[in-house]
N, C-alpha and C positions, 0 to 999 in steps of 0.2 A: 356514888352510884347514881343518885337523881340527877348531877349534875350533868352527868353523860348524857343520863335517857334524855336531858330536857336538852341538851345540844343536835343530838340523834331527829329531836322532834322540829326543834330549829330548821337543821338542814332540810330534811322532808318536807316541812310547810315551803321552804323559800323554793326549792325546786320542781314543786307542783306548782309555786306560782307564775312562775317562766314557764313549762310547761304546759297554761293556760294561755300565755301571751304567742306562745309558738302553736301553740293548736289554733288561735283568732287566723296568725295571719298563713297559716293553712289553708283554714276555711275561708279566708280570704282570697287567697291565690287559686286555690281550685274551683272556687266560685260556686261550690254545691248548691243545690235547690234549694230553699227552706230553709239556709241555714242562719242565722245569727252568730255571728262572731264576737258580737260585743259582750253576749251573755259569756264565752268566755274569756272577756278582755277583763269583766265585771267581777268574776271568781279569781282571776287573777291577780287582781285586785285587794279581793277580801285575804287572799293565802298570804300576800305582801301585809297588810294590817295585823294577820295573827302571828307572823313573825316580829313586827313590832310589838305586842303584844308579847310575847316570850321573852324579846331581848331588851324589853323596859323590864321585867322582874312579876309583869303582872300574868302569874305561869297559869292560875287557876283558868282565869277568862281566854285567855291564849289556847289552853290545851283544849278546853270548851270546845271554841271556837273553831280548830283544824278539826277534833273530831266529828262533829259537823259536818265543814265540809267536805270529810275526806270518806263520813258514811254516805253524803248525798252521793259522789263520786261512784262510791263502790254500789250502791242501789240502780244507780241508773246507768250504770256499764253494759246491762244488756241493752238496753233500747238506743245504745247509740249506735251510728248509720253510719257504716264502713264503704267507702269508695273502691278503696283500692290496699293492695299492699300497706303500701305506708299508714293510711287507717288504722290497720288490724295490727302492727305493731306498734305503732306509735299509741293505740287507745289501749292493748293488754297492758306495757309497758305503764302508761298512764295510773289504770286499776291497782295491779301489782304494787306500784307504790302507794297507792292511798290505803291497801288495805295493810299494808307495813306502817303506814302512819295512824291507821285504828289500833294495830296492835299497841305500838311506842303509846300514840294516847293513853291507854287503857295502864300502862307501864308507869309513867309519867305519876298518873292518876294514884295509881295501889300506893307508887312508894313516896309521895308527898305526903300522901294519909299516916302511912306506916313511921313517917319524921315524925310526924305531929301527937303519935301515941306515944310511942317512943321518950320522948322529950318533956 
């Protein structure tokens, strides 16, 4: 069962991290006001190092680490600045999976502990 949740938490991180690289070159393409794209080239970034982090074995720091940033994600959902259509799906769609990747964290988290009592 951990080994699912922590594959589950895998896939979630790697596809928030593309998801970060596809929102840069959005915010690139559309050219919004004020915006910074690198900030999320930079998260993109970090979602790619905690899947490394997961798939070297090192699960504690990894899971850490995507809950992070998958709470910053889900915190600052409302303050982020919708253009258009594509915005408002492409940013719930966004949310939607980072708070499925707090849930899996929090998953990940209970049933590592529960091996270790356990054993």
């Amino acid at each position: 069962m951990h080994t699912r949740t922590l594959n589950v938490l895998t896939g979630l991180a790697a596809v928030l991290g593309l998801g970060e690289f596809i929102s840069a070159l959005i915010i690139k393409v559309e050219a919004y006001p004020d915006s910074f794209p690198e900030a999320a080239v930079a998260f993109g970034f970090f979602f790619l190092l905690a899947v490394w982090l997961l798939r070297s074995r090192r699960v504690t720091a990894g899971t850490v680490f995507v809950g992070i940033l998958c709470l910053f994600e889900v915190v600052s959902f409302p303050g982020w600045t919708r253009h258009n259509a594509l915005d408002w799906v492409f940013q719930i769609g966004f949310a939607v999976i980072s708070l499925a990747g707090l849930i899996t964290v929090i998953a990940v988290l209970v049933g590592g502990r529960r091996s270790r009592v356990t054993a």
